[in-house]
C-alpha positions in Angstrom: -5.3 -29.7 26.3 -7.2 -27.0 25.4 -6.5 -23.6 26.1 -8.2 -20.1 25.0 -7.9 -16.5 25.8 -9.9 -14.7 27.6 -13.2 -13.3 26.5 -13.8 -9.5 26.8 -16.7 -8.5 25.1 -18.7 -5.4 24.6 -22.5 -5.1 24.8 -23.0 -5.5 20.9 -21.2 -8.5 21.3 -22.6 -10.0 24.0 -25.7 -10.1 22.2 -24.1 -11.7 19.1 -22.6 -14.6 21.6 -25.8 -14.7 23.3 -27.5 -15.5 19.7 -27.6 -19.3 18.8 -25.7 -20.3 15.6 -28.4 -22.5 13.6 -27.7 -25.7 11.4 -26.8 -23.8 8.2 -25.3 -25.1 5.1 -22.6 -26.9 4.1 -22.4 -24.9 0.4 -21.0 -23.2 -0.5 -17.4 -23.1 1.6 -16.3 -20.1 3.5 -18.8 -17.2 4.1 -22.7 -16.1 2.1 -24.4 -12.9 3.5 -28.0 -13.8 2.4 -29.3 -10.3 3.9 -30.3 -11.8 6.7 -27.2 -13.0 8.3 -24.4 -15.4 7.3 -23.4 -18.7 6.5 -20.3 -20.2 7.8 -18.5 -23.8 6.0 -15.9 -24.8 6.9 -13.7 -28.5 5.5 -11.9 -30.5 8.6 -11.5 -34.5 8.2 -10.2 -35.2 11.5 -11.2 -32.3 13.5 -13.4 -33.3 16.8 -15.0 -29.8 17.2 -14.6 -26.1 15.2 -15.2 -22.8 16.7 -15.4 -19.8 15.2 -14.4 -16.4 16.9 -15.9 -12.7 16.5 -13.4 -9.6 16.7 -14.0 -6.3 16.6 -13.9 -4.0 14.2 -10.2 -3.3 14.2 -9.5 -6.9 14.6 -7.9 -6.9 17.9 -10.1 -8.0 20.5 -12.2 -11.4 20.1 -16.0 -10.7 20.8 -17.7 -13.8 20.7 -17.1 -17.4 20.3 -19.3 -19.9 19.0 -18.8 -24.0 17.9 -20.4 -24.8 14.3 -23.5 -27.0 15.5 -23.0 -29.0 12.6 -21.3 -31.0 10.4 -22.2 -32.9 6.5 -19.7 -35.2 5.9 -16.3 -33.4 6.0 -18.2 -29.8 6.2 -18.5 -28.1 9.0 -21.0 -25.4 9.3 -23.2 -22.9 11.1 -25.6 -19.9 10.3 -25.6 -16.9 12.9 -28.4 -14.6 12.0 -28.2 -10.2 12.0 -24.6 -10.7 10.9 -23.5 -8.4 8.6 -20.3 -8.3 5.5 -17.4 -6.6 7.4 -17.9 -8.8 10.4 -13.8 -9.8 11.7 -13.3 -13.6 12.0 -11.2 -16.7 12.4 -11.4 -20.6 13.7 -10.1 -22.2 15.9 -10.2 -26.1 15.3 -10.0 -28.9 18.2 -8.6 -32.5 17.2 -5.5 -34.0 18.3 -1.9 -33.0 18.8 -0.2 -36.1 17.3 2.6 -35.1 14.6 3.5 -38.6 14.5 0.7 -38.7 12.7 0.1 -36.5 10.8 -2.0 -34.4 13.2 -1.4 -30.7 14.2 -4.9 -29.5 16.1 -3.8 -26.5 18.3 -6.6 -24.5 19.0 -4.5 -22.0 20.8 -4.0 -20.8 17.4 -6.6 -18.6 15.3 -6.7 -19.5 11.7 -7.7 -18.2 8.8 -10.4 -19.0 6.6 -9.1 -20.8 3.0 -11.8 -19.1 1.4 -11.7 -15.6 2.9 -12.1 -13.1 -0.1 -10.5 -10.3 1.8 -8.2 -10.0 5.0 -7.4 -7.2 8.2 -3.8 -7.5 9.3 -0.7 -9.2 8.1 0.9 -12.1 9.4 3.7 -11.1 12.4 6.8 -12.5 13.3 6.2 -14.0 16.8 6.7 -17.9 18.7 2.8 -17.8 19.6 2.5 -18.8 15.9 3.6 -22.1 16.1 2.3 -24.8 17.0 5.0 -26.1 19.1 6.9 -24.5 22.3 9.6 -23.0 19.7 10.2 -20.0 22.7 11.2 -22.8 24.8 13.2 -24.3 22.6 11.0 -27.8 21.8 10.8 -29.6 18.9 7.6 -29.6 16.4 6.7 -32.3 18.8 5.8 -30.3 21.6 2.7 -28.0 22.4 1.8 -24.4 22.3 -0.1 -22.8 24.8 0.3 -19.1 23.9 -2.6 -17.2 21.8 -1.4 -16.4 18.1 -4.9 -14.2 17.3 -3.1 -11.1 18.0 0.2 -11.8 15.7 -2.3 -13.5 12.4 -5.0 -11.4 10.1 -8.0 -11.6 10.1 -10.9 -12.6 7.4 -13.5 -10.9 6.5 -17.4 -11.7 5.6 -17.5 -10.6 2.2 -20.0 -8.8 1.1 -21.7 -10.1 -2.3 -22.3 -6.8 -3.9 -18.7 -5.8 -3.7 -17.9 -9.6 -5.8 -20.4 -9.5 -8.8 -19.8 -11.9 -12.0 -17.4 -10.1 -14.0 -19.0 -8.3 -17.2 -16.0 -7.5 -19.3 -14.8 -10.7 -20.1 -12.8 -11.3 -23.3 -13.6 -14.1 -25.5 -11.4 -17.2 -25.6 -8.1 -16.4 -27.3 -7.6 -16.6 -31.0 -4.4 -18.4 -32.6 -3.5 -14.8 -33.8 -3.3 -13.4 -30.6 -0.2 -15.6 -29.6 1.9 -13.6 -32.2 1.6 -10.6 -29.5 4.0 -10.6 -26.6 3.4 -11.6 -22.9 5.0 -9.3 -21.0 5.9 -10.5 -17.2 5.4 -7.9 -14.7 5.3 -7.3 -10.8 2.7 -4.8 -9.7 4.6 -2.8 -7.5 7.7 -3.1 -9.2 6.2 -1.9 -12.8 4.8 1.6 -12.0 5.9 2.5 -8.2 8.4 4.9 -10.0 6.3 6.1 -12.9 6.6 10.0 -13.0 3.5 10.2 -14.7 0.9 8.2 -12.2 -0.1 9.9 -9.2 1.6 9.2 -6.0 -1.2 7.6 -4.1 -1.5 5.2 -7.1 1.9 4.1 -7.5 2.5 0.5 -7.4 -1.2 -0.4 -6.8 -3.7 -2.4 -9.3 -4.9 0.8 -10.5 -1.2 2.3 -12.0 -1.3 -1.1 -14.2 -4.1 0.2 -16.2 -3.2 4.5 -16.0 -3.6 6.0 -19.3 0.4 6.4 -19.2 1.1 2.6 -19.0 -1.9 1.8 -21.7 0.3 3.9 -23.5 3.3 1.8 -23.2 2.2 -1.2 -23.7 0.5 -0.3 -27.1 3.5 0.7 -28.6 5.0 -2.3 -27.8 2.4 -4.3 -29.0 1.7 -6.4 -26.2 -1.1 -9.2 -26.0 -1.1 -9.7 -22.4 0.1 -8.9 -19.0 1.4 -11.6 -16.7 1.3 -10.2 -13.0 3.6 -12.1 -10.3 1.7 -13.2 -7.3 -1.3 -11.4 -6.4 -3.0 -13.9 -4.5 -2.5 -12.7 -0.3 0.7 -14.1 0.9 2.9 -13.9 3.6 6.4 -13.1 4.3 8.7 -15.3 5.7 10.1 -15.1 9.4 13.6 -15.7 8.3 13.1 -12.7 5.8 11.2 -10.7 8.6 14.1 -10.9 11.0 16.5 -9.3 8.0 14.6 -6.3 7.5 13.4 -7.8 4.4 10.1 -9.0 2.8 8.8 -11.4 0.0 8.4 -9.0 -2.6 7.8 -11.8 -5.5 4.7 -13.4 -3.1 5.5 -17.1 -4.3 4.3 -17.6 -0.4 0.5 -17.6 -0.6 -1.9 -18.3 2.3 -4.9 -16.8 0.7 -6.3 -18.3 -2.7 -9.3 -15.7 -2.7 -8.0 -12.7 -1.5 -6.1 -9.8 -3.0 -2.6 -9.3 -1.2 -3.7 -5.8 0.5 -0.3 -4.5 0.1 -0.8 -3.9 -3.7 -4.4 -1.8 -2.9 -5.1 1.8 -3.9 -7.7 4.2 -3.3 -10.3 2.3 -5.1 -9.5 -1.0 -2.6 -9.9 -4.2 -4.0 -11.9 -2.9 -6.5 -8.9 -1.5 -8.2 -7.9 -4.6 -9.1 -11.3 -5.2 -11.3 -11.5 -1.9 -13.0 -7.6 -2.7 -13.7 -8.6 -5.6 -14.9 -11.7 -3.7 -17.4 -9.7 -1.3 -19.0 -7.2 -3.3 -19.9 -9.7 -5.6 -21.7 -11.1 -2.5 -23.0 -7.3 -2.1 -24.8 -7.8 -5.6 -26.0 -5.2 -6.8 -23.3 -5.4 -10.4 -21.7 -4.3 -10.5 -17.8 -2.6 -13.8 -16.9 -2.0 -14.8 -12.9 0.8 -16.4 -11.9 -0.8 -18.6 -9.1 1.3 -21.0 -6.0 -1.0 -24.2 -6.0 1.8 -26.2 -5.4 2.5 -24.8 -1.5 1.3 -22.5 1.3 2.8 -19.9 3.2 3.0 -22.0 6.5 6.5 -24.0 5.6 8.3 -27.2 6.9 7.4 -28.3 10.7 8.4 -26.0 11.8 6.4 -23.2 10.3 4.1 -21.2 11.9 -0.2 -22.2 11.6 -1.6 -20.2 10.1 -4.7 -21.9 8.2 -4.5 -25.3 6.6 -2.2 -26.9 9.1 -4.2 -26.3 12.1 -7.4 -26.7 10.2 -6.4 -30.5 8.6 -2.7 -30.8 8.3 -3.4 -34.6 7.2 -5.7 -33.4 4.6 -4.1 -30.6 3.1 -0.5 -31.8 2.9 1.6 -34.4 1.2 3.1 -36.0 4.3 6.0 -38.9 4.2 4.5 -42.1 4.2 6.4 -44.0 6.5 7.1 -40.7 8.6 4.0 -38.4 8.8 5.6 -36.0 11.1 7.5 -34.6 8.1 6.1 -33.0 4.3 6.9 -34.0 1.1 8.7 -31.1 0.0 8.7 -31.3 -3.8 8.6 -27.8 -3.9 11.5 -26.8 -1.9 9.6 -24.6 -0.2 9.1 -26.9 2.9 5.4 -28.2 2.3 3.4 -29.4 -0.8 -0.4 -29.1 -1.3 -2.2 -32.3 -1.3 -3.8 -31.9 -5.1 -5.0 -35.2 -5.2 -7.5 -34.7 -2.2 -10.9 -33.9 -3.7 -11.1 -30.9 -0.9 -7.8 -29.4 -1.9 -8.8 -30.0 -5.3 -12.2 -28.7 -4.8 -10.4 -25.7 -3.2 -7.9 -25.2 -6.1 -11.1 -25.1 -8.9 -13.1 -23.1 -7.0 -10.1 -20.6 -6.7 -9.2 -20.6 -10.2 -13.1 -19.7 -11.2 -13.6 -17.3 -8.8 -10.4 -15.1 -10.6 -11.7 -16.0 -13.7 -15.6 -15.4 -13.3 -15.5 -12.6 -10.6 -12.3 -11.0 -11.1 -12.3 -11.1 -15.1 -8.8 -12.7 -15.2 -8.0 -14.8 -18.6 -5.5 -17.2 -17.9 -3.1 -18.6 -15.1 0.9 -19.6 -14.9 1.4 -22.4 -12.7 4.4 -21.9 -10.5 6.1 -25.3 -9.9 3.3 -27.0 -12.1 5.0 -30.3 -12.0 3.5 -30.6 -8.3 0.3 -30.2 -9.8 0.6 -33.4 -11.9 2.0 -35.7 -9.5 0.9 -39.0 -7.8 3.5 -40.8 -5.4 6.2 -40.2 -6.8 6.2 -39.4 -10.4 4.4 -37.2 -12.4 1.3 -37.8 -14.8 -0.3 -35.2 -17.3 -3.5 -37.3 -16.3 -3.5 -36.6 -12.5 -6.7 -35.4 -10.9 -6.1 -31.7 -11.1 -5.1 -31.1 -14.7 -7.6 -33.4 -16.0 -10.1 -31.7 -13.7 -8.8 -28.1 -15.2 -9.0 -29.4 -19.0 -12.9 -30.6 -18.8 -13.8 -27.7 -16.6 -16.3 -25.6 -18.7 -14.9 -22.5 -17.3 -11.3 -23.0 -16.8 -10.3 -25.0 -20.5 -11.2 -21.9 -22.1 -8.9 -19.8 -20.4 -4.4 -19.5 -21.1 -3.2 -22.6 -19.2 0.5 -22.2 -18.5 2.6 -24.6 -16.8 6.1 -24.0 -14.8 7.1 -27.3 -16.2 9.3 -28.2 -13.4 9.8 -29.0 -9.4 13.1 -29.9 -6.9 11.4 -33.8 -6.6 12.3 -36.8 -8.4 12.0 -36.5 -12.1 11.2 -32.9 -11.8 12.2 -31.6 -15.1 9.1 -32.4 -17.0 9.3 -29.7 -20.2 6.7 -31.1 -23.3 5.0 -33.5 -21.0 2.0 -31.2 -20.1 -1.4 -31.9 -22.2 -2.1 -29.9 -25.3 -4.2 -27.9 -23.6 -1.5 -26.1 -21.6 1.6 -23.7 -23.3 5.0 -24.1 -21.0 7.9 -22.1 -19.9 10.9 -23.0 -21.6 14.0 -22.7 -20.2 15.9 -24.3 -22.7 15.1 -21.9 -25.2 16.4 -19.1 -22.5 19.5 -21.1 -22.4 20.2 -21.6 -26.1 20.1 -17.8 -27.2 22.4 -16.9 -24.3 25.2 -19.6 -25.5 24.9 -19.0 -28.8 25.5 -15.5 -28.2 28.2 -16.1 -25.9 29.9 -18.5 -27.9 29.1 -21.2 -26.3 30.1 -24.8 -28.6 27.3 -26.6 -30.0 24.4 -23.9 -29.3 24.4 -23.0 -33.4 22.2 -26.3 -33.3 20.0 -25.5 -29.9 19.8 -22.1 -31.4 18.1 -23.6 -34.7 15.8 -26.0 -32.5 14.6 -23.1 -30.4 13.7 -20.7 -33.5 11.3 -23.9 -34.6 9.7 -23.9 -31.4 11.0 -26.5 -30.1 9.6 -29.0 -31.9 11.3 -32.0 -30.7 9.8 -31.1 -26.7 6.2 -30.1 -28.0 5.5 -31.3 -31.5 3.2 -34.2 -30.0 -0.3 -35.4 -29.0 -1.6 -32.1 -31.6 0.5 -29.4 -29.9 1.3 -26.4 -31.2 4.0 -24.2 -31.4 2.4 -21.7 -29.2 2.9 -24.8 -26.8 6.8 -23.3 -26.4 6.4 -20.1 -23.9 10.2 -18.6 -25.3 11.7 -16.0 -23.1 15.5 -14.9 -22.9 15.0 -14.0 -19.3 12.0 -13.9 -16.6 11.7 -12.4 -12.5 13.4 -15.8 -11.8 17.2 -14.7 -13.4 19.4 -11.8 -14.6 17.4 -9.2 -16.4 18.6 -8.6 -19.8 21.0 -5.6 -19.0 22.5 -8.0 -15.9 22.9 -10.7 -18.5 24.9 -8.5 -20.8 27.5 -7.3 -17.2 27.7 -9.8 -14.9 29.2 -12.9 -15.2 28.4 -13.9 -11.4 25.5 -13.3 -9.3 25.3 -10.6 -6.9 23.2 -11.5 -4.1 24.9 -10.6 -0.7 21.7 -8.2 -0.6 19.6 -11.2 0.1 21.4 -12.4 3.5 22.0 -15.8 2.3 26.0 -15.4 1.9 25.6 -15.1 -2.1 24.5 -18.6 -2.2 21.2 -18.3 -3.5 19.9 -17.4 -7.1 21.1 -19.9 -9.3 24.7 -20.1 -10.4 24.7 -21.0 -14.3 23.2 -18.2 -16.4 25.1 -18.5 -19.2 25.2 -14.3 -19.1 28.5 -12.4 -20.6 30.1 -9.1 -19.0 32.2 -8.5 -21.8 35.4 -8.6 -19.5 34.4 -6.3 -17.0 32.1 -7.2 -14.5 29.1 -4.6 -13.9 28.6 -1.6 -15.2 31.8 0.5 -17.9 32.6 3.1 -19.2 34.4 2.0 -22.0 32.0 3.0 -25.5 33.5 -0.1 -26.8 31.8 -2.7 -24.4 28.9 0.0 -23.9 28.2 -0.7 -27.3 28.7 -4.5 -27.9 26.4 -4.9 -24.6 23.5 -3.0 -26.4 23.9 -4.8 -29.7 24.2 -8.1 -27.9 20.7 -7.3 -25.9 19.3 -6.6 -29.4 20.7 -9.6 -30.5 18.8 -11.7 -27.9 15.7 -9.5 -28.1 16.0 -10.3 -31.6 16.0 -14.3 -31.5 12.9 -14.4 -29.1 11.3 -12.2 -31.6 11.8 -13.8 -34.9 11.2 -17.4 -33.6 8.1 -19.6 -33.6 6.3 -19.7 -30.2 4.6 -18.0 -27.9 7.5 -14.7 -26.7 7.5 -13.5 -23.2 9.1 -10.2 -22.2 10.6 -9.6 -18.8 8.7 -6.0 -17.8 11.9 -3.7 -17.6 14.3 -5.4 -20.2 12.8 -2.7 -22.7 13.9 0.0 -20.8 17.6 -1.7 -19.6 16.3 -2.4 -16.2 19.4 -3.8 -13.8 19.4 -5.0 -10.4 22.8 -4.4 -10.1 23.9 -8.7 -10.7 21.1 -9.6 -8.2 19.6 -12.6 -10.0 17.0 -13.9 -7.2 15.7 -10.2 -6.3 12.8 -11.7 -4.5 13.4 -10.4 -1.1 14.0 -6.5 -3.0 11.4 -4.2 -2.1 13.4 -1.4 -3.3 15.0 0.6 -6.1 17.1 -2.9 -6.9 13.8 -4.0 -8.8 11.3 -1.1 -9.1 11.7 0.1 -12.8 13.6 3.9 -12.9 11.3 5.1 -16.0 13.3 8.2 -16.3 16.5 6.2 -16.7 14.8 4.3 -19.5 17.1 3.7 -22.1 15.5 5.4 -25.4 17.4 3.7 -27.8 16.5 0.0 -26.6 12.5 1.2 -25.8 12.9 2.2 -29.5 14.4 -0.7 -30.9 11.8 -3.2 -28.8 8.7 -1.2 -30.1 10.5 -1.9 -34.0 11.2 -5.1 -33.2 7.5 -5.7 -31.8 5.6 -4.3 -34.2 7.5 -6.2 -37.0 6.3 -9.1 -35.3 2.7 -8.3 -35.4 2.9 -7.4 -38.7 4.5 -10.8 -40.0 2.4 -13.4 -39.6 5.1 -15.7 -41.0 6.5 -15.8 -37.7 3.4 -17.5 -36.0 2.4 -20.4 -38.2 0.0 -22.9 -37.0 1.8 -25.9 -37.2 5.4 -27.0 -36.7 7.7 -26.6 -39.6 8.6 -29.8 -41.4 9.6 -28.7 -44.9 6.5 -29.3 -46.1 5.0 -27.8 -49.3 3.3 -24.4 -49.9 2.7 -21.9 -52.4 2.1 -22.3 -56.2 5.6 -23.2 -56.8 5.2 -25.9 -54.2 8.2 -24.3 -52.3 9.1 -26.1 -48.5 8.0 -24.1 -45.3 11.1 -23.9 -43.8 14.7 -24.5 -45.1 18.5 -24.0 -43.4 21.2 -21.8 -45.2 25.0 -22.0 -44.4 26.7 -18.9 -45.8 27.7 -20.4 -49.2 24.3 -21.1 -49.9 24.5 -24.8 -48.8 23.2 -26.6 -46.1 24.7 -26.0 -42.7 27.1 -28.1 -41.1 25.2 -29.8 -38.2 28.5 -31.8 -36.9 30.2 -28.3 -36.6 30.0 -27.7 -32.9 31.4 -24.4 -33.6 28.8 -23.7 -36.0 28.2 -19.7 -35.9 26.4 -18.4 -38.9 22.5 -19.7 -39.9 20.3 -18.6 -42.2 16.3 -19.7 -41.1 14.0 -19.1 -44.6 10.6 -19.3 -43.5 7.6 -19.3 -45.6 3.7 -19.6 -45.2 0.3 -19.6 -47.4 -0.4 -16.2 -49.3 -2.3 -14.5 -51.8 0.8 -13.0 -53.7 1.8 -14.8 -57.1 4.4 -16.6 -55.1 1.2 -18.1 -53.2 4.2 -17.6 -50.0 5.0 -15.1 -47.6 8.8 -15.4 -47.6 11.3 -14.4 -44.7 15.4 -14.8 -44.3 16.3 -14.1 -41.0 20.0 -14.7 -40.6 22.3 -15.5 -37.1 26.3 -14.5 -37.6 27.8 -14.3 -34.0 31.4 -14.2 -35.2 33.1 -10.6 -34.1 33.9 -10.1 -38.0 31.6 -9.5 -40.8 30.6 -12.2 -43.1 29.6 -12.3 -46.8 26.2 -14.7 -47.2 24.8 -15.7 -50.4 21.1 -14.9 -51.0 18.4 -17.5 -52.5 18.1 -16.3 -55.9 14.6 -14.0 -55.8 11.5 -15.4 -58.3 11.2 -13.4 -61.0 10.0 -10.1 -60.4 10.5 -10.3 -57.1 12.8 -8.3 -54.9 15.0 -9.4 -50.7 14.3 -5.8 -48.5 16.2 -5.8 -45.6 13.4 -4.9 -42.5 15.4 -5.0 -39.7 19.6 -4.9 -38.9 20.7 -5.6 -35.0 24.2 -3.6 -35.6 22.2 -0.4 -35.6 20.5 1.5 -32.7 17.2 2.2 -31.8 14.4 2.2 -34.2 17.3 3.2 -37.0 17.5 -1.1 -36.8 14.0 -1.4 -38.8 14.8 0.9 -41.5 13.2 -0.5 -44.6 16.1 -1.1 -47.8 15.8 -3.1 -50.8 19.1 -5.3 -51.2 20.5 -6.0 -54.5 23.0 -8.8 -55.8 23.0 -12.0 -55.0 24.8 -12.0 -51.4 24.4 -9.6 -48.5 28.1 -8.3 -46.0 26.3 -9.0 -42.6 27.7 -6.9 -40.3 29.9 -8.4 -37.3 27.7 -10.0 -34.0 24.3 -9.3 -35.9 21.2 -10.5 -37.0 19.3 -9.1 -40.1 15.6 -10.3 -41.1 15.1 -10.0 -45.0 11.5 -10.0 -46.4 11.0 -11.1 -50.1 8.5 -8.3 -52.0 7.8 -7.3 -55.4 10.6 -5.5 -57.2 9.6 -1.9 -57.9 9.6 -2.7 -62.1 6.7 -5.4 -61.4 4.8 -2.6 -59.3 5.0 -0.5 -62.3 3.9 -3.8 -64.8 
């Protein structure tokens, strides 16, 4: 059954084929230059023999073909010697053709290497990557003859100078730290419009870390930088044949590599001195990382690596019908986690970002998948446990998508302690209670206490709760403010992707007015929801762009827009809302209050042993919990001081009603004096004016929140 193409090969590389390739090692996996020449290791189960193929330097012509002479368990390997980092290369893996079960061996098909650190190419769009006769119109069933090296990158030996340990590393994260913002950004999308970066460095690893974008993110006060998908991926056919591409790279088929599209002048390299001088600025970078799939689809994808290397190996496949994946991820495959090679391969991805690249931390797209056996999920599977006693990877930000498309996917507070979570229902409260919605007064006051009755277990924290009002996945905060539908027709899927409840408000007229009236309420009710992630206990995400009233015109599953629809326009940057968000920000990292340690109980504190959290109706009584239409909240916070209260004290108080309300103030200690820090109903950096308040209630002004600090009044300064 096998079937190759021809061999043309220069003189060069008929020397290399006429070399012999010697035993080897199986360790470690992929390629080592050792000076001399290079190591090739390679995992296949079930393969019966594995070659691996030369090509030139442009990638385009295969030079020299040679079978690994050996093979340690599940390793195959080789050594070739005089070979030299740079060198082109790809397998191509013999075993059989039997889908029924579970087998997809088509050595017709070159395939990259899992643990390739760099590629040459990008993936085409063309039948010879398949593994069946889709030209002719067969099922997955059916064979392949046609070459797909001309149509599939190439990898790279990797030269070990150019990969050195990384010597800028920060030290673990401090509980503090969590009070700072992580803001969510896409590399190309953040700075491929920035006026001040250079044009050759636009939208590449080195514009995240220009002088100009340091800038920014100091003055919002940001603790770390979450990039979407860096890790190489490929776009889909489907999307190819649109004109379109997979901007968001939630397809990855490289776990080592840097997707090349992102590169600058400075190469890969960019992405480590990136990397440095945002440490240098005390800034963590976070990965968001697919472990959950690969680029290659349902059965009917093309092979581009793991399915033509093992597909029974690396794949979830249906028991009873091995022919077909598991597809927990709704993305057409799922990664085998519980393997110990894909497992292996997973760890030894995860260090290599962390110990070579400098990374601090990963978000786990889908992390559900990560955590499952059979059929349901366990926070003790293989691969988390294996993350959390990792020397390496348990000191670095853990953070879990806490959710998949399989049964029981929904799995928010059931991670271990050791990883913080995306919470959606936090997203979701702050947009109904700002809406109107019934019954979200009561989500809203769960969500400002972190959530405590999802992640106040096993010795969580409130950290635990990641809070965000909106993320790539979604309207930004400007769409959530005009649209009241999505707007997706862009995509080529009929408007039927994105997903259809997002609880948004257009303030009767859908997309963009010109009525001052709506203009208005829209800004006041984006610094109302700005406001609410802000003040409340957790772990607050920004969406990059929200500060500057990004919109993707109602598009709320952009990840197909390589275009204006998602690149941030920084000279359209709303002023008055980049003001407001650096006010807002910095009030944050100034009050510690709002980042306590623990969960908030009511228990004691202070001298005057005064509870650590209590819930005001506007009366001054308690709220009215069975009131689904409840409205109006007071949250009085306090914490452990050295003032003569022994408390830091803070009243930050919710009205959504379209009329202003009267609320009565706790009656100050003493000598001690409410200052109104920050008011919603005002623009721009006006909102954080600092004013003592006198008398014992406060007119809150209509759809509005207002944060209140309790100081000394100015006659005990002068005492």
């Amino acid at each position: 059954m096998l079937q190759t193409a021809p061999q043309a090969m220069t003189g060069g590389s008929r020397r290399a084929a006429a070399q012999r390739l010697e035993a080897g090692r199986p360790y470690p996996l992929g390629t080592q230059f050792d000076g001399q020449g290079v190591n090739f290791a390679l995992f296949s189960a079930h393969a019966e023999r594995v070659l691996l193929c030369l090509f030139d330097a442009e990638g385009g012509q295969e030079t020299a073909r040679f079978a690994l002479p050996e093979r340690s368990g599940d390793i195959w390997h080789g050594y070739l010697p005089g070979l030299t980092p740079g060198q082109a290369y790809g397998y191509r893996v013999e075993g059989p053709y039997a889908p029924e079960h579970g087998h997809r061996f088509n050595p017709n098909k070159l395939l990259l290497d899992p643990y390739a650190r760099r590629w040459l190419g990008q993936v085409g769009d063309h039948a010879a990557l398949t593994g069946y006769d889709s030209a002719g119109g067969g099922d997955d069933t059916s064979f392949c003859s046609l070459d797909s090296a001309a149509y599939i990158p190439k990898a790279l030996v990797w030269d070990p100078a150019d990969y050195p340990l990384a010597d800028h590393r920060l030290p673990p994260l401090a509980p503090s730290e969590r009070r700072r913002p992580i803001y969510e950004a896409h590399v190309k999308g953040l700075t491929h419009c920035h006026p001040a970066i250079p044009d050759d460095q636009r939208g590449t690893y080195e514009a995240l870390a220009h002088p100009a974008m340091l800038a920014h993110y100091k003055a919002l006060s940001l603790g770390a930088i979450e990039l979407l998908p860096v890790q190489a991926f490929a776009d889909e056919r489907a999307l190819l044949r649109r004109g379109l591409t997979n901007y968001w790279g939630y397809n990855t088929l490289g776990f080592f590599a840097l997707e090349p599209r992102y590169e600058g002048p400075a190469g890969p390299a960019g992405f480590q001195q990136a990397v440095r001088r945002l440490h240098r600025q005390g800034l963590r970078v976070i990965l968001d990382v697919v472990y959950n799939h690969s680029a290659e689809s349902d059965e009917l994808g093309p092979t581009l690596s793991f399915r033509g290397l093992d597909n029974a190996s690396y794949y979830r496949l249906q028991p009873d019908q091995p022919r077909a994946y598991i597809n927990d991820t709704g993305c057409g495959n799922t990664l085998d986690l519980n393997h110990p090679q894909v497992l292996r391969l997973v760890l030894d991805s995860l260090r290599f970002w962390v110990q070579v690249m400098g990374v601090d931390g990963f978000r786990f797209d889908l992390a559900v998948c990560m955590g499952r056996e059979g059929q349901g999920f366990r926070a003790d599977s293989p691969v988390l446990s294996a993350i959390r006693q990792d020397p390496v990877l348990s000191q670095v930000i853990l953070i879990a998508e806490p959710w998949d498309v399989g049964p029981g996917g929904y799995q928010l507070g059931s991670f271990p302690p050791d990883f913080a979570e995306w919470n959606d229902q936090y997203r979701d409260a702050m947009l109904r209670f700002w809406r109107g919605d019934q019954h979200a007064g009561q989500d809203l006051a769960t969500g400002l206490l972190g959530s405590a009755n999802r992640f106040d277990h096993s010795g969580r924290r409130p950290w635990s709760s990641v809070n965000f009002v909106t993320a790539h996945d979604g309207f930004t905060l400007a769409d959530a403010t005009r649209y009241a539908q999505r707007h997706n027709l862009a995509n080529g899927e009929g408007n039927r992707d994105g997903h259809p409840m997002n609880h948004s408000d257009n303030f009767g007229v859908e997309g963009p007015s010109d009525d001052p009236a709506i203009q208005a309420a829209r800004a006041q009710r984006q610094r109302n929801l700005l406001t609410s992630l802000v003040l409340a206990q957790g772990w607050p995400m920004l969406l990059a762009g929200d500060e500057l009233g990004h919109s993707q015109g109602g598009n709320n599953n952009a990840y197909c827009q390589d275009n204006p629809t998602t690149w941030l326009d920084w000279q359209a940057a709303d002023g008055d809302l980049l003001a407001f968000v650096q006010a807002l920000l910095a009030l944050r990292e100034a009050l510690p209050v709002l980042d306590q340690a623990s969960f908030l109980h009511g228990q004691d504190v202070g001298q005057q042993a005064l509870e650590n959290v209590a819930w005001l109706a506007a009366d001054g009584g308690a709220p009215d919990w069975q009131n689904d239409s409840l409205s109006s909240l007071g949250l009085l916070l306090r914490q452990p001081s050295d003032n003569a209260l022994g408390a830091d004290s803070l009243l930050c108080l919710f009205h959504r009603r379209p009329e202003p309300l009267r609320f009565a103030l706790p009656k100050p200690p003493a000598g001690w004096q409410w200052h109104r820090l920050l008011d919603t109903s005002k623009p721009g950096a006006e909102a954080a004016h600092k004013t003592p308040v006198s008398g014992s209630s406060l007119k809150l002004p209509a759809a509005s929140v207002t944060l209140l600090q309790l100081e000394p009044a100015p006659d005990a300064h002068r005492a």
